[in-house]
Backbone bond lengths (Angstrom), bond angles and torsions (degrees), N, CA, C in turn:
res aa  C-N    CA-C-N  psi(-1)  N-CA   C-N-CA  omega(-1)  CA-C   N-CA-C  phi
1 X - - - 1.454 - - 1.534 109.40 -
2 X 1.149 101.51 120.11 1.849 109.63 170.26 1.508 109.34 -71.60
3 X 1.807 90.70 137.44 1.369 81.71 168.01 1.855 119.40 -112.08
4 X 1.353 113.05 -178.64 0.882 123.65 170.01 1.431 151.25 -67.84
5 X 0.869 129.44 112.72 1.709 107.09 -136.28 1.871 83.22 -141.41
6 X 1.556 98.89 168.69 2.055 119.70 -170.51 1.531 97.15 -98.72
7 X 1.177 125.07 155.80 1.502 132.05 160.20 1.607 91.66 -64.44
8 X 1.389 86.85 154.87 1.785 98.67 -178.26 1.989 83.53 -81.30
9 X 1.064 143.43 -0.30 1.283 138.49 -177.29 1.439 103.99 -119.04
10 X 1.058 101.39 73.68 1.578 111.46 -156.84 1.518 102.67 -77.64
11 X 1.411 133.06 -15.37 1.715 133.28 -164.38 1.707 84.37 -120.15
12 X 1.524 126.79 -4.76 1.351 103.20 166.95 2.045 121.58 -118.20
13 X 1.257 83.90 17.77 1.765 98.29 174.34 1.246 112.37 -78.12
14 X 1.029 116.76 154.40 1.784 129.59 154.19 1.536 96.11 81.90
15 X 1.559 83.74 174.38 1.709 88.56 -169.34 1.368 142.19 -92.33
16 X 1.485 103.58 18.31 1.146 104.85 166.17 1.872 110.54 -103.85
17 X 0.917 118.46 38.21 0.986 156.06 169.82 1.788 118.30 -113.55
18 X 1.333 100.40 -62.27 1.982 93.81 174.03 1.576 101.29 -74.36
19 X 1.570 118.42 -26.89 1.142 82.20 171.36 1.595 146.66 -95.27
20 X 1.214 96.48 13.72 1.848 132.00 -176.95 1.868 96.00 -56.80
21 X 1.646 87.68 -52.02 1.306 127.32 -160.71 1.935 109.94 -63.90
22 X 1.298 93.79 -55.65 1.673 98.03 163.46 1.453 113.08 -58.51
23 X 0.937 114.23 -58.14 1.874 141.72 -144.81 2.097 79.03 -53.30
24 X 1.440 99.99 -73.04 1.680 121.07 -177.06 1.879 108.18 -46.78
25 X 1.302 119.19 -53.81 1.044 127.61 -150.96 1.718 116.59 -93.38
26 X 1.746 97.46 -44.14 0.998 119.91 179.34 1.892 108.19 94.53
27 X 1.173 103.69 -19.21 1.669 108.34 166.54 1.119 130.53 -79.99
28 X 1.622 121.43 152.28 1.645 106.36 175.83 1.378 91.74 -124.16
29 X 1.914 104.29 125.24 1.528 104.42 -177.60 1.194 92.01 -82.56
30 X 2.063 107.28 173.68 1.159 110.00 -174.49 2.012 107.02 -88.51
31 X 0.983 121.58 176.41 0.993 139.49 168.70 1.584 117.45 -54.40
32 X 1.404 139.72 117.86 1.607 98.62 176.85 1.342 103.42 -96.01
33 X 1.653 104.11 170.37 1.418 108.52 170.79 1.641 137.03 -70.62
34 X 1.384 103.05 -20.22 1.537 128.47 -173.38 1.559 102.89 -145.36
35 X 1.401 95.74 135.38 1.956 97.55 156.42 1.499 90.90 -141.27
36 X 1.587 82.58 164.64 1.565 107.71 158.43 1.916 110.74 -70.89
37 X 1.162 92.85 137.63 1.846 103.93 -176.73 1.322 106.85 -99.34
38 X 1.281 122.61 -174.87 1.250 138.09 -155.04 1.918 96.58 -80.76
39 X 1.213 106.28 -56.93 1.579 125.72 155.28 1.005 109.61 -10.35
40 X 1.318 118.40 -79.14 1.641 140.64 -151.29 1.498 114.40 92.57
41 X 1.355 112.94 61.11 1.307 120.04 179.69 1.778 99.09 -139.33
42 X 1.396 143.18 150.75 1.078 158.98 -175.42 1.568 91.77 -100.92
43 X 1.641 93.96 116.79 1.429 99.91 -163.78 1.597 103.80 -142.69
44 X 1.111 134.33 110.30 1.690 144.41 -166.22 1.749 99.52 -60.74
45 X 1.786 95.24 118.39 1.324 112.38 -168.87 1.362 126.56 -26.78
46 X 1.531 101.83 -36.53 1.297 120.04 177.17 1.629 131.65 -53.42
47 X 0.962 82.63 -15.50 1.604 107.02 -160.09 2.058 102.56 -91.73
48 X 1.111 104.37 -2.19 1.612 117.54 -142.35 2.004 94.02 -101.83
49 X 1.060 119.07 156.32 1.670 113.63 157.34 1.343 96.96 -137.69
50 X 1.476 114.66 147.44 1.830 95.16 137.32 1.363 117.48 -117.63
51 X 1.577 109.58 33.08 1.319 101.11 154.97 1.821 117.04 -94.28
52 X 1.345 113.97 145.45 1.481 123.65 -167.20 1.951 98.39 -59.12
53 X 1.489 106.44 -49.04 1.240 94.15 177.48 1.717 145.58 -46.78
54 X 1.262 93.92 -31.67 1.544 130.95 -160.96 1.941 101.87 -89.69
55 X 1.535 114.80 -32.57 1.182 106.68 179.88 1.478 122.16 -97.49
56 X 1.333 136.10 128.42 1.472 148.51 -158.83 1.408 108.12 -115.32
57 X 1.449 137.03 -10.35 0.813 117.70 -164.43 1.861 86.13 -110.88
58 X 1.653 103.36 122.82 1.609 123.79 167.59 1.123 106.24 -31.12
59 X 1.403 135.22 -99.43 1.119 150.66 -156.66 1.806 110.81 -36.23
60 X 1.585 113.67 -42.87 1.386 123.01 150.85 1.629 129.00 -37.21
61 X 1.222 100.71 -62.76 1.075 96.87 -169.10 1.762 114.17 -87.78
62 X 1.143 113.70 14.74 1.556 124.26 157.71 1.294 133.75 -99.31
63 X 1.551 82.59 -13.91 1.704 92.80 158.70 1.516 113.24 -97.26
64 X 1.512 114.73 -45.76 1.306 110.01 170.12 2.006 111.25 -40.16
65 X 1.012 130.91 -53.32 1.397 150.95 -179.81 1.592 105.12 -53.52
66 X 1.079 132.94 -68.31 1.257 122.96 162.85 1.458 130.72 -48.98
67 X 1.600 116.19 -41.95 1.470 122.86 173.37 1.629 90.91 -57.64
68 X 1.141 113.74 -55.27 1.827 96.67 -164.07 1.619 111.98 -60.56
69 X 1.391 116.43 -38.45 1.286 115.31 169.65 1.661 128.96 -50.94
70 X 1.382 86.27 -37.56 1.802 103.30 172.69 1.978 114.64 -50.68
71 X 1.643 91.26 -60.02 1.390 110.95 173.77 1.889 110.06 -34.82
72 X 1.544 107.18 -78.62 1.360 126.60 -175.93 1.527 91.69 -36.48
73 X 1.370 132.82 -65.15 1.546 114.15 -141.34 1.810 80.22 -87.37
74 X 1.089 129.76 -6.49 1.830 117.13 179.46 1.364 92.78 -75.02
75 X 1.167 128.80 -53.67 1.613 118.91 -149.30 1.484 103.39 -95.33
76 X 1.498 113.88 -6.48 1.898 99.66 153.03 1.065 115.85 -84.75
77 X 1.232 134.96 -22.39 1.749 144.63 -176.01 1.686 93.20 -71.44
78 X 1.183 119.47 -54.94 1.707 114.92 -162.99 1.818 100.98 -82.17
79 X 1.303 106.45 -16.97 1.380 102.84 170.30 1.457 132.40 -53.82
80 X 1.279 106.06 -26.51 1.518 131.39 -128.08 1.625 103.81 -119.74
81 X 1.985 96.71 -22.79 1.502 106.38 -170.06 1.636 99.13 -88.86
82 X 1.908 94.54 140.31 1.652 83.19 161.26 1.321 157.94 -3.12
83 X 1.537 139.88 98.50 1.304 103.71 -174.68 1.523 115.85 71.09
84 X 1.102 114.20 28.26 1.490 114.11 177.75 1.608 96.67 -96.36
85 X 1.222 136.51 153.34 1.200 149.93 -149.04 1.974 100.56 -117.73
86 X 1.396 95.68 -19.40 1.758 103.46 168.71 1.230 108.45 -89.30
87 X 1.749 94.60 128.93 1.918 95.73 172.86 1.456 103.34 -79.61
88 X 1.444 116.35 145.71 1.452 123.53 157.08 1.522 115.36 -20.94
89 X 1.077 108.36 -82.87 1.538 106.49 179.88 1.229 130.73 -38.58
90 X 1.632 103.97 -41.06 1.550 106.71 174.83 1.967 111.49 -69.59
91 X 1.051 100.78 -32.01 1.232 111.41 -176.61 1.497 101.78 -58.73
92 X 1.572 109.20 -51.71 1.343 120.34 -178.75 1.893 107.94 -50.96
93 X 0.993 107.95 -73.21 1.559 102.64 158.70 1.181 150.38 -20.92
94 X 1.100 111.78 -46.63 1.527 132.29 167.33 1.689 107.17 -85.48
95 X 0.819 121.94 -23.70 1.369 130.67 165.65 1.761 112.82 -59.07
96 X 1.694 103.14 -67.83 1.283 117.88 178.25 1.746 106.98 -44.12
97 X 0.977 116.10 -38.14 1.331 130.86 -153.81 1.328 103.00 -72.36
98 X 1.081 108.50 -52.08 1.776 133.93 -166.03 1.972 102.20 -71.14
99 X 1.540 102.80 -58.23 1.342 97.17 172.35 1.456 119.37 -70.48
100 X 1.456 126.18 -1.65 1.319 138.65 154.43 1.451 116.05 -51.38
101 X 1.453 104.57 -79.45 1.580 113.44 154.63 1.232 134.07 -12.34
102 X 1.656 105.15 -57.78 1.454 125.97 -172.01 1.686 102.51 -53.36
103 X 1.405 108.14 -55.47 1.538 137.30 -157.60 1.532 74.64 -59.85
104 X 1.304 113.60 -87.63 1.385 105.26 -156.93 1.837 136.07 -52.36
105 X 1.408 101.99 -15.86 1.655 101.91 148.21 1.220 106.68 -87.41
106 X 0.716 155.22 -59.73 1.556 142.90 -165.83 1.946 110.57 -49.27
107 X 1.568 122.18 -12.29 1.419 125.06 -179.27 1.282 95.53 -84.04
């Protein structure tokens, strides 16, 4: 049984992400067939979640868990700088959210 494993681009998977991506660009990239995972193994897209529930394979979801942690303390640091175009709060939010995330791969 295969398991389930995170894009090693764990804050740029799934679709609210392609659709960030349309919305901005106006393009819809294609899907790929394979990525590299959180692991470091070449693993058929399919095979992939970025929901915390859905992924089984350990090593994934500790990377998924740290990338989100990474995120939270980035987007209070850039919040915070001059002229930053993120309000605090929102920053604060998206922060909460992310170390939410984190928590839940890391269970």
């Amino acid at each position: 049984m295969s398991h389930i494993h995170v894009d090693r681009k764990t804050l740029e998977a799934g679709a609210v992400y392609r659709n960030l991506l349309v919305s901005s660009t106006g393009l819809t990239p294609d899907e790929p067939t394979t990525v590299t995972t959180g692991c470091g193994i070449e693993a058929p897209y399919a095979l992939t979640s970025v929901r915390p529930e859905s992924v089984t394979c350990l090593p994934c979801r500790e990377h998924a868990a740290a990338e989100h942690l990474r995120y939270a303390d980035q987007v209070e640091r850039l919040s915070r700088m001059t002229g930053s175009v993120v309000a605090p709060a929102e920053a604060d939010a998206a922060a909460a959210w992310a170390r939410d995330t984190a928590r839940k791969f890391a269970n």
